[in-house]
C-alpha positions as CSV (number, residue, x, y, z in Angstrom):
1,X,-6.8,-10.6,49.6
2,X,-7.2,-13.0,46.5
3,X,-3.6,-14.0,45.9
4,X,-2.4,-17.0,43.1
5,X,-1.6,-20.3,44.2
6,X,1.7,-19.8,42.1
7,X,2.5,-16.9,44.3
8,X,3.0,-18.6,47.8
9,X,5.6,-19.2,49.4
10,X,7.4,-21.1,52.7
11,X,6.3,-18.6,55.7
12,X,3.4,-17.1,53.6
13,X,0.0,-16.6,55.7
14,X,-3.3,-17.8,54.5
15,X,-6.6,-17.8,55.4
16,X,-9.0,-21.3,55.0
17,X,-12.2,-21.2,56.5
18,X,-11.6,-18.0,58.6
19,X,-8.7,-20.1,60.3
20,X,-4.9,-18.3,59.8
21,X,-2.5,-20.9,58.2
22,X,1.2,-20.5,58.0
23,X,2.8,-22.2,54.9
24,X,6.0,-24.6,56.6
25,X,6.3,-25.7,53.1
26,X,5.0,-25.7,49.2
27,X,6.7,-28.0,47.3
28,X,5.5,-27.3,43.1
29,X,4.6,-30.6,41.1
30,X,4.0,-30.9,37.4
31,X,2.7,-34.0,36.6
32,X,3.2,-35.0,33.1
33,X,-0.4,-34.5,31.7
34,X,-3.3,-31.9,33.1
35,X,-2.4,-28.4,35.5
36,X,0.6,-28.2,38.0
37,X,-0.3,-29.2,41.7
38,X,1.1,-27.5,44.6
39,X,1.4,-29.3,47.9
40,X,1.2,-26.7,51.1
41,X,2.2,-27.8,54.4
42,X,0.2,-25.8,56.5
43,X,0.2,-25.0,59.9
44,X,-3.1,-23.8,62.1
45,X,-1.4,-20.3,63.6
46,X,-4.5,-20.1,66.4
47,X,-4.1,-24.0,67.5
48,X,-0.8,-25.1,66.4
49,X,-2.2,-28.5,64.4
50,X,-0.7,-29.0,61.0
51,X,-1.8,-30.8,57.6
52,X,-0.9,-31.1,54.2
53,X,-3.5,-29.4,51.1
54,X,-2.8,-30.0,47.7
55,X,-4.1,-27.1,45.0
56,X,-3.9,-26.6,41.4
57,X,-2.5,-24.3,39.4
58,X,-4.9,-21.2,38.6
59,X,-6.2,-21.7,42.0
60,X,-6.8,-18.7,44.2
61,X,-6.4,-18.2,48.2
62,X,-6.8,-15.9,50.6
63,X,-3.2,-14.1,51.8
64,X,-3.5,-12.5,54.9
65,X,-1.2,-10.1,56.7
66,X,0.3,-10.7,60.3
67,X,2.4,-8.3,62.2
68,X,5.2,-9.2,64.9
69,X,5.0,-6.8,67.7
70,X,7.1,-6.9,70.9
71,X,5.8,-7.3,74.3
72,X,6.7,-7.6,78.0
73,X,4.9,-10.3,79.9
74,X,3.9,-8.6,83.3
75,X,2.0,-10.7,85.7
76,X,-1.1,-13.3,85.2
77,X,-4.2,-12.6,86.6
78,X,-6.9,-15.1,87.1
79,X,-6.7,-17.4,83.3
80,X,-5.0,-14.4,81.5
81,X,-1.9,-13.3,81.1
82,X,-1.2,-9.7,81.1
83,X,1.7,-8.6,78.3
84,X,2.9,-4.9,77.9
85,X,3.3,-3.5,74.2
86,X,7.2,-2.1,74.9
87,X,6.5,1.2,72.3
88,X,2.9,1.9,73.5
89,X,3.0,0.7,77.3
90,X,-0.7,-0.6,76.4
91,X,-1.5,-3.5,78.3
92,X,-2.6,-6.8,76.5
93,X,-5.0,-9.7,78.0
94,X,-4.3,-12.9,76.8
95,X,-6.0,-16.0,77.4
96,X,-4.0,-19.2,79.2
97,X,-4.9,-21.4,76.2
98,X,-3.0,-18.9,74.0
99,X,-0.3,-19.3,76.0
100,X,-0.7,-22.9,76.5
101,X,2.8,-25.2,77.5
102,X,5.0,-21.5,77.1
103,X,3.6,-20.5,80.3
104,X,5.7,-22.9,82.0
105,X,8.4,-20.0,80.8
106,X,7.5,-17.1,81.2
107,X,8.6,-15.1,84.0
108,X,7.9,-11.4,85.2
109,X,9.4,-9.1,82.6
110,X,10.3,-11.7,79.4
111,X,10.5,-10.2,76.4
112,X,8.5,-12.0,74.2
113,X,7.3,-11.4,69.9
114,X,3.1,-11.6,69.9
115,X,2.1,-12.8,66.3
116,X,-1.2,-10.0,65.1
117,X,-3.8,-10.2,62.7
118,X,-5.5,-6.8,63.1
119,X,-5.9,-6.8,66.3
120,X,-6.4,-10.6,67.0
121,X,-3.5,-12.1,68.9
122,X,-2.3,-15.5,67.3
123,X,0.6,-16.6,68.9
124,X,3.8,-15.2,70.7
125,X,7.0,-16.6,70.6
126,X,8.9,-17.1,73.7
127,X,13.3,-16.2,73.8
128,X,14.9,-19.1,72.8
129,X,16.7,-19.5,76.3
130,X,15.5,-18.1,79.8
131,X,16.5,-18.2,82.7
132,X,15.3,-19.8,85.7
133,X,15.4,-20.6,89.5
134,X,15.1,-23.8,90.6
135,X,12.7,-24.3,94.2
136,X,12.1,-27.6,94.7
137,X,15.0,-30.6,94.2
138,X,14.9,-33.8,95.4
139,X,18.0,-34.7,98.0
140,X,21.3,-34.9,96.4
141,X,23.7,-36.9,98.1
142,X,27.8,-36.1,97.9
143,X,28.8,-39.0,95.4
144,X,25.9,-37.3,92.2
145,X,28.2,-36.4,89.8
146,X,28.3,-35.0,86.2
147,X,26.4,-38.0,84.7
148,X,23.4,-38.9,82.1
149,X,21.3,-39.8,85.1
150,X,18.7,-36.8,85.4
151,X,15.7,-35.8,88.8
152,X,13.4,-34.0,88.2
153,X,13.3,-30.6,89.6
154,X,10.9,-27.4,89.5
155,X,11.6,-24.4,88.4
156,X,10.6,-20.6,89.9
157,X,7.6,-20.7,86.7
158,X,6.0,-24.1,88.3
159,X,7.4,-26.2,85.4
160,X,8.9,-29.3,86.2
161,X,12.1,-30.4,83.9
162,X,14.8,-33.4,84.0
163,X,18.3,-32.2,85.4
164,X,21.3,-33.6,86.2
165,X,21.7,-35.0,89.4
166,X,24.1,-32.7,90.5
167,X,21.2,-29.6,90.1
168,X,20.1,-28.3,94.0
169,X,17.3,-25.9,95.2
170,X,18.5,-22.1,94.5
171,X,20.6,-22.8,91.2
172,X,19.8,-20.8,88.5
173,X,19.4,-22.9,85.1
174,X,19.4,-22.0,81.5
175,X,16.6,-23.3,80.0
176,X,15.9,-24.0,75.9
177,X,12.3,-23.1,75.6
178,X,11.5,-25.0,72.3
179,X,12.7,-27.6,73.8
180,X,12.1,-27.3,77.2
181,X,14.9,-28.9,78.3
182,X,17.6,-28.0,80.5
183,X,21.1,-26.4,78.8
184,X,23.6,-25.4,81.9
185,X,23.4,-24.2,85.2
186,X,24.4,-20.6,85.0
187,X,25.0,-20.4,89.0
188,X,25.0,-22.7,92.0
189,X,23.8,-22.5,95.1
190,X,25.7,-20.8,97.6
């Protein structure tokens, strides 16, 4: 849909070249002589790159609509991952580049938001924390203590993360998944 330069907005989604932008910013210029430029900061919504477009006034571009659904993430299977839609219980195939670094988070049953135009998936976007088990730990010794020094540890999903020393095998962490860094340990190791 043909949509006036002058009507986007931060968040609006475009399409360029059969690509799906998302606008992170528009900042409005009026230079002193000739039409008003518009800067976009646009990001690629199917490969995450971003760049900056500059347009003039009386410009048109193509708006597109997106939906948010929610999913459950179930299992993966081969280089997909399998999501359920929570109000249908249809069952969603997505590929492992989708996914790509937020696999390291995902465990059976996350509740995640998949990002649809039409019926093309674009993105999903993971909970902000999650929680995971930690199953492999190098050897801690009795005088590690709560200190900056971090070891690296892996986590149930296959991730690997910087801890602090004081982390063992079997403690549950709270981890930030924009991040993906480590917040608290939610329980210890009996």
């Amino acid at each position: 849909m043909a949509t006036d330069i002058e009507d986007i907005r931060k968040n609006s989604k475009l399409l360029i070249n059969a690509i799906p932008y998302n606008v992170d910013d528009a900042e409005f210029m009026k230079p002193g002589k000739g039409r008003a430029i518009y800067r976009l900061k646009l990001r690629n919504l199917q490969d995450g790159s971003a760049f900056e477009r500059t347009f003039h006034s009386g410009e048109k571009v193509d708006e597109v609509s997106v939906t948010s659904q929610e999913m459950q993430y179930l299992y993966k299977q081969d280089d997909h991952y399998i999501f359920m839609n929570t109000e249908t219980f249809e069952q969603t195939f997505l590929d492992e580049a989708l996914i790509g670094n937020k696999k390291g988070f995902l465990k059976d049953g996350t509740i995640v938001n998949v990002l649809l135009m039409g019926e093309k998936t674009l993105d999903i976007t993971l909970p902000n924390f999650v929680e995971l088990k930690v199953i492999e730990s190098a050897v801690s010794n009795k005088t590690d203590t709560v200190t900056s020094q971090a070891k690296m540890v892996v986590l149930e999903t296959g991730v690997s993360i910087g801890v602090p020393t004081f982390i063992k095998e079997g403690d549950i962490l709270k981890i930030d998944t924009r991040s993906g860094s480590y917040v608290e340990r939610i329980t210890a190791k009996k």
